[in-house]
N, C-alpha and C positions, 0 to 999 in steps of 0.2 A: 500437553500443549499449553504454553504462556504466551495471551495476547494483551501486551499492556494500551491504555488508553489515555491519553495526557489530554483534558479538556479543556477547552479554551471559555474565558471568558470574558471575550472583548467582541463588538459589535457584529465583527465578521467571522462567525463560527471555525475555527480550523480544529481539525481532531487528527490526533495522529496517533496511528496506529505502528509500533512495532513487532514485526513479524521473527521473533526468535527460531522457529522452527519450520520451514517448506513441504516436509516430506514427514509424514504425509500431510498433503493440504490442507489446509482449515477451511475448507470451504462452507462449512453448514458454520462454523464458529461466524468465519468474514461474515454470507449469508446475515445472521442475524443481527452482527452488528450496522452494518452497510442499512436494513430493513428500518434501525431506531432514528435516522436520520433520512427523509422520505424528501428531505427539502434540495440534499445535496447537491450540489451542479458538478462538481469535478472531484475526481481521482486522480490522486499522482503519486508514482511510484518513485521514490528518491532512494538515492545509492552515492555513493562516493566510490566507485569504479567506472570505467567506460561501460558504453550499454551492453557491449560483448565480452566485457570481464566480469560483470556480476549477475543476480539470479532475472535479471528482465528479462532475458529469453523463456526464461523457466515459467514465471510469474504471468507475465500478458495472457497469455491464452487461457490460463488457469482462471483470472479475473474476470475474462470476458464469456469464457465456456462455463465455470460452475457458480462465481458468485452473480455472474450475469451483471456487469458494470464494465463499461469501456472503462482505463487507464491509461495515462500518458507517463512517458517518462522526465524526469528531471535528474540530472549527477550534479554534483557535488565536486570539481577535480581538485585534487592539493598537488602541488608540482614544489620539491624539493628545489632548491637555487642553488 
């Protein structure tokens, strides 16, 4: 399982995490990462699909049952012209 971590270092902390593999869950992986940041205030889960074409169905409950953090979503949409 590869979880990369791009850190930020400007004022307002953002850290993003990309989730290459779902199944099985990273959850003690997330867990400890989510644990090095105690200051956190939001989760968001971004995708470039609609919320019912990509893994946010999958993901929410997963985030909120085992790494124990609410998330919100965010997409991304590209529309071809």
């Amino acid at each position: 399982m590869k979880i990369n971590i791009a850190p930020s270092h400007s004022i307002y902390m953002t850290v993003i995490l990309i989730l290459q593999e779902l199944c099985p869950f990273p959850a003690q992986a997330l867990q400890n990462i989510v644990s090095t940041y105690p200051s956190a205030k939001q989760f968001v889960w971004a995708q470039e699909e609609h919320r019912n074409g990509g893994c946010w169905s999958f993901v929410k409950p997963r985030f909120e049952n085992l790494v124990g953090v609410q998330v919100c979503y965010f997409a991304e949409y590209w529309f071809d012209n």
